[in-house]
C-alpha positions, 0 to 999 in steps of 0.5 A, spaced: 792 493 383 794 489 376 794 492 370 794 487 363 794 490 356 793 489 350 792 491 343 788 489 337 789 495 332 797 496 331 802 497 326 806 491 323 813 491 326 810 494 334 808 487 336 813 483 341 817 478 338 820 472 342 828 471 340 829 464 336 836 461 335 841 467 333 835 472 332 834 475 338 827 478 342 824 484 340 821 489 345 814 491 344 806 490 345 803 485 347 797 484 342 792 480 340 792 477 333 785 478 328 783 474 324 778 478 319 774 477 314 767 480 310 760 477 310 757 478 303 750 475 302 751 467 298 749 470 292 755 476 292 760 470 294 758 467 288 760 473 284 766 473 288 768 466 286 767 468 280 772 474 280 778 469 284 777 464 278 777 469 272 784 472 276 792 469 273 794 464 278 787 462 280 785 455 276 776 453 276 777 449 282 770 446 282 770 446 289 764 451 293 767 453 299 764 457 304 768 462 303 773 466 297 779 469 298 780 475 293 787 480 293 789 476 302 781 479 303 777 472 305 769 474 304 765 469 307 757 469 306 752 470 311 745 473 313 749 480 316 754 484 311 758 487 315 766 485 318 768 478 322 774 477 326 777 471 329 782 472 334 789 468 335 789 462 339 796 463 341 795 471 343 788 469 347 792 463 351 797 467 353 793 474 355 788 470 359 794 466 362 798 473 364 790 476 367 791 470 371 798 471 373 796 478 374 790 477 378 794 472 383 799 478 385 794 484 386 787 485 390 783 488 384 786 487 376 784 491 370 785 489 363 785 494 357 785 493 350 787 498 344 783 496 338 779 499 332 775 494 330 770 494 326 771 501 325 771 507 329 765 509 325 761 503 329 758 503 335 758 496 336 764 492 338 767 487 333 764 480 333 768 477 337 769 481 343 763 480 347 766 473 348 773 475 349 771 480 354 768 475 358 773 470 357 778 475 361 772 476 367 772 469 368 781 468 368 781 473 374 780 481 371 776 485 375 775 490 370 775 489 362 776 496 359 777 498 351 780 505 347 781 506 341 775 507 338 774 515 339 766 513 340 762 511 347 760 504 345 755 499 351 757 498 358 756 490 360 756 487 367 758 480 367 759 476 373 758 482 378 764 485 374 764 492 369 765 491 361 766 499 357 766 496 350 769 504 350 770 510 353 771 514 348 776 520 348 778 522 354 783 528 351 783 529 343 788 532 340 791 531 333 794 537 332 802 537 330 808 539 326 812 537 324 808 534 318 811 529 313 811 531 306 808 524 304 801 528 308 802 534 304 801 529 298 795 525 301 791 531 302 793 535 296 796 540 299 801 545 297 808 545 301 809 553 300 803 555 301 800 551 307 801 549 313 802 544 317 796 545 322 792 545 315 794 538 313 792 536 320 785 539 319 785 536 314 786 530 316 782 530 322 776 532 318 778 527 312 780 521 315 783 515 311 781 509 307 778 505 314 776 511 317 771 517 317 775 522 320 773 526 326 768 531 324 762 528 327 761 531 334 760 524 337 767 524 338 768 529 342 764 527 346 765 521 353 763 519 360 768 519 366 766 512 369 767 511 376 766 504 379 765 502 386 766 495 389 763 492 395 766 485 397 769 484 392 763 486 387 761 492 383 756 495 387 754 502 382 757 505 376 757 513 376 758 515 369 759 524 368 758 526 362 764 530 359 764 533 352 771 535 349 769 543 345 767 540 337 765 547 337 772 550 338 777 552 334 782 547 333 788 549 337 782 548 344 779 542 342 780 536 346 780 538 353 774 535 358 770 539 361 763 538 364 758 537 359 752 543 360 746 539 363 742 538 355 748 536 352 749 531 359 742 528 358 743 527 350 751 523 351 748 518 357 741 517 352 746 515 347 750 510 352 743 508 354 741 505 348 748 501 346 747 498 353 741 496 353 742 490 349 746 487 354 742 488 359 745 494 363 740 499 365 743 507 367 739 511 370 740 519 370 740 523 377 743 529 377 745 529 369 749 523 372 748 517 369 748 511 375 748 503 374 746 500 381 747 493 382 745 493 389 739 488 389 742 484 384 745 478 387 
């Protein structure tokens, strides 16, 4: 088995760097580059302009491009508001070269990838993914598998091989010490008499800027999917649904267990319905969700 991975969300510095000169290479992780950009109705982009060229160092240029940079931010105008990404050549040219070279080596190759985006409030992949998850398919990945967003999105079949655009959280446990004084300022929280497992609460249930936290049941709860191949083709896909106790106390959040049967049918109708765009039926049997592929050729 080869397994290929990659990381779309990442802090500036973790990425590997290859050495030049007397600088020497950099371990790290191999990632993929996104390029983001806004989507605003033409008339918001108008205004938009409008700000850049009133701003110091910003001259009228005259010029109506399709799109404006305020403060490194490019909006860009269209009929869907919402967040667009462009990955980086150079990391989707070498990531679907190591597929191919992992496929070349192995019976069955995986490729993951650890990517946010647009957000974890969303439960549709960014823009970009659909045709970047197909591309890894047709380089030689058997299975195309992402983490991250903390929340199921769609299942896609794509030429007899399985797409998760997520899995959600398998485990999900946020709880630590210690905690540095910055997060006690960020929550507001006072450094004689509150704790660090306060801070993490509140962090968990506040989240940041891009993030909404974690207090939505949602993110407690996942499926276990379970692919089988016959002839070198998915053949089925058994989805168990598991929930992770939203309803504990925090300390015993975040460990799997079977989720109870009304529970069960709720998780596999959500992921029913993020599926059914791409074309992908799941049936329920048993409280299992199952994608059968044997009459498709």
């Amino acid at each position: 088995v080869g397994l290929v991975s990659s990381a779309s969300t990442f802090t500036p510095m973790s990425r590997a760097c290859d050495a030049v000169g007397e600088a020497p290479g950099r371990p790290g992780i191999n990632t993929l580059r996104l390029e983001r950009s806004i989507v605003v109705e033409p008339k918001m982009l108008d205004s938009l302009r409008m700000v850049r060229d009133s701003l110091p160092n910003f001259g009228r240029s005259g010029r109506q491009s399709d799109n404006v940079k305020v403060a490194n931010v490019t909006f860009r105008a269209g009929e869907r508001p919402g967040y667009s990404y462009e990955p980086n050549p150079k990391d989707v040219a070498n990531i679907l070269r190591n597929i191919r070279r992992g496929k070349q080596f192995s019976d069955f190759c995986i490729f993951t990838n650890h990517g946010h985006e647009p957000g974890n409030w969303s439960e549709e992949p960014a823009d970009y993914e659909r045709e970047f998850a197909h591309q890894t398919v047709d380089a030689g990945a058997d299975a195309y598998i992402v983490h991250g967003p903390h929340r199921l999105r769609g299942i896609e079949i794509y030429k007899g091989r399985p797409i998760f655009y997520s899995l959600g959280n398998f485990m999900m446990d946020d709880l630590r010490t210690p905690v540095g004084a910055d997060m006690y300022e960020v929550y507001d929280k006072d450094l004689v008499d509150v704790t660090d497992a306060d801070v993490t609460v509140s962090e968990m249930s506040s989240g940041y800027e891009t993030s909404p936290g974690f207090s939505d049941p949602v993110f407690y709860e996942s499926v276990i999917a379970i692919s089988r191949f016959e002839e070198n083709r998915l053949a089925e896909v058994r989805l168990y649904p598991v929930e992770l106790g939203h309803s504990k106390r925090f300390a015993n959040r975040g460990i799997p267990s079977v989720a109870c049967a009304a529970k069960a049918e709720m998780i596999l109708d959500r992921l029913r319905r993020l599926s059914e765009p791409y074309g992908t039926r799941i049936a329920f049997e048993n409280g299992v969700g199952v994608i059968s592929l044997r009459c498709k050729g």
